[in-house]
C-alpha positions as CSV (number, residue, x, y, z in Angstrom):
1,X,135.8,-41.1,156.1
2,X,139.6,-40.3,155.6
3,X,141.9,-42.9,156.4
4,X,145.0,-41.9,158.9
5,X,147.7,-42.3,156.2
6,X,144.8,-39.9,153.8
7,X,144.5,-37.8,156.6
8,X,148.8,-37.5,157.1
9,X,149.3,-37.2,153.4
10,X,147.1,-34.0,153.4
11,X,148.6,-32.7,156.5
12,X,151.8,-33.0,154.9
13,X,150.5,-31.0,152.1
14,X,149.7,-27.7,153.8
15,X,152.9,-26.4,154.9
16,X,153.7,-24.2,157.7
17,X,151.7,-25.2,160.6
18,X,148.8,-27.5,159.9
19,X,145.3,-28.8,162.4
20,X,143.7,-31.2,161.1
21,X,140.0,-32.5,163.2
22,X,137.7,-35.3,163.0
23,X,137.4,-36.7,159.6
24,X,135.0,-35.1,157.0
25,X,131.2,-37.1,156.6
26,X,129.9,-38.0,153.6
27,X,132.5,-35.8,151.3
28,X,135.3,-37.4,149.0
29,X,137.5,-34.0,148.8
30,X,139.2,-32.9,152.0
31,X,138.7,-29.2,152.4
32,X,141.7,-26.5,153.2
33,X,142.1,-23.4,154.4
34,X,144.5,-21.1,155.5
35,X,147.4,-19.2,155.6
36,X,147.9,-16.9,152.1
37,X,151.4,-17.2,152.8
38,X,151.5,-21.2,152.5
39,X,148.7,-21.1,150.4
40,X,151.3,-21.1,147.0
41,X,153.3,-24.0,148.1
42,X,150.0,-26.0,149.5
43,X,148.8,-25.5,145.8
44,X,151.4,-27.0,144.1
45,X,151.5,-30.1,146.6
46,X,147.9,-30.5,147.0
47,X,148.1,-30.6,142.5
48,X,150.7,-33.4,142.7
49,X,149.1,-35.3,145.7
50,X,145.8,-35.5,143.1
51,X,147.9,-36.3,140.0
52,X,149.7,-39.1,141.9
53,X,147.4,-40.8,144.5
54,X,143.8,-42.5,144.1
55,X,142.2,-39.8,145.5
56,X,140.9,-36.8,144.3
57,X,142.7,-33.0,144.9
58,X,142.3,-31.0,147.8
59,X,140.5,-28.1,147.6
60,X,142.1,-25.3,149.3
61,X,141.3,-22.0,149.9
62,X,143.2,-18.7,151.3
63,X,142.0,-17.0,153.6
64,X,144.4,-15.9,155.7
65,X,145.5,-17.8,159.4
66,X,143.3,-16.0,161.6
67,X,140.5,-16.7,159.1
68,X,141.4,-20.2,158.2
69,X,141.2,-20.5,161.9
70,X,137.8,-19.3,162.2
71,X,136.2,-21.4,159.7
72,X,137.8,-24.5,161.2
73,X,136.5,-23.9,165.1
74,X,133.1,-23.1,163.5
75,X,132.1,-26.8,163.3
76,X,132.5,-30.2,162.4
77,X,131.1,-31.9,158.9
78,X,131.1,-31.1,155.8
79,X,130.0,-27.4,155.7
80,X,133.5,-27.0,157.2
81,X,136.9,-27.0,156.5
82,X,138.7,-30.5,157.4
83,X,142.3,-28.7,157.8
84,X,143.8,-25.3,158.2
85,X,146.9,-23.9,157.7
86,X,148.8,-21.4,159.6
87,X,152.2,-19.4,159.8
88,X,151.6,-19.4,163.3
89,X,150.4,-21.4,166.2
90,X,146.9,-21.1,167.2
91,X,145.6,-18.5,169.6
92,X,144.1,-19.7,173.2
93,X,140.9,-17.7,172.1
94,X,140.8,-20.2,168.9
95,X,141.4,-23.1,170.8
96,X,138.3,-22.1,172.6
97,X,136.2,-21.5,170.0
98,X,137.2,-24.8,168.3
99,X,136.3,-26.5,171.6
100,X,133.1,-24.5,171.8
101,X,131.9,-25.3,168.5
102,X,132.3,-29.2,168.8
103,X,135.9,-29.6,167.4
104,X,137.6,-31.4,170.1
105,X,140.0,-33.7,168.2
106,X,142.7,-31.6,166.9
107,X,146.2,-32.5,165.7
108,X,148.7,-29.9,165.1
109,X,151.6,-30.7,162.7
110,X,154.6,-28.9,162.1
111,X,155.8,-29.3,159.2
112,X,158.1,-26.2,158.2
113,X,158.6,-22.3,158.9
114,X,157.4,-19.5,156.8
115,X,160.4,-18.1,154.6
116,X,161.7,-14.5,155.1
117,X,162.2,-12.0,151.4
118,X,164.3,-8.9,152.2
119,X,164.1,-6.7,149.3
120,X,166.5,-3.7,148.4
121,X,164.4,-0.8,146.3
122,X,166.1,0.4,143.6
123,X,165.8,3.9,144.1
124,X,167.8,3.3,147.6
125,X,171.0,2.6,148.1
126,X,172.2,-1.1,147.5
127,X,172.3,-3.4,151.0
128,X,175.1,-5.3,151.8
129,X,174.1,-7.4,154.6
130,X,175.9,-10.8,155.7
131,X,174.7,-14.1,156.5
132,X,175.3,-13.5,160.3
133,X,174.0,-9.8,160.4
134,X,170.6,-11.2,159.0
135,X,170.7,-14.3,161.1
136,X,171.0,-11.9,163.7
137,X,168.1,-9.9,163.2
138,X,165.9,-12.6,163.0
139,X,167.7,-14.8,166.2
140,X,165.4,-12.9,168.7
């Protein structure tokens, strides 16, 4: 059974948006999956979380949010993931299938936004935007 702080510490680890339901049965490695886009930085933290704790290193797995999303609502133990991880929030239609499928106690921590790369080609002409003509763009 993971303990609440376990449980937090591994929220923690997954970045963007994480869900996290009932604790994994009979299995000492939590289980992630997720976003591809948080899957680097979940990595990294889920490599120093089993470094520096007793317990042993998530496994994590990318598979994208909609599919981390899937393989979370399809069912609780240990055929199943114990967390996902998203860049977005889940769908109604999810939500559903989560509460279809058994998984009824879900928490939902925020714990960062996705980060944005604007890249210039090359071949084109060289970009010159400003801090508040990007800010901009992205304010809507």
């Amino acid at each position: 059974m993971i303990k609440p702080n376990k449980a937090f510490a591994i929220a923690a680890l997954t970045g963007g948006l994480s869900l996290v339901s009932a604790p994994a049965l009979a299995r000492d490695t939590v289980n992630v999956v997720g976003s591809s886009t948080v899957y680097p930085f979940a990595t990294v933290v889920a490599e120093r979380f089993g470094r520096n704790t007793d317990f042993p290193t998530p496994k994590l797995e990318s598979t994208g949010s909609g599919g981390g999303f899937k393989l979370f609502c399809a069912g609780i133990g240990t055929q199943h993931p114990d967390i996902t991880n998203a860049s977005r929030r889940m769908k109604t239609s999810e939500f559903e299938m989560c509460q279809r499928n058994g998984v009824k106690a879900i928490t939902e921590v925020k714990i960062g936004a996705d980060g944005i790369v604007i890249a210039n080609s090359r071949e084109a002409g060289q970009m010159n935007l400003s801090l508040r003509q990007v800010f901009l763009a992205l304010a809507k």
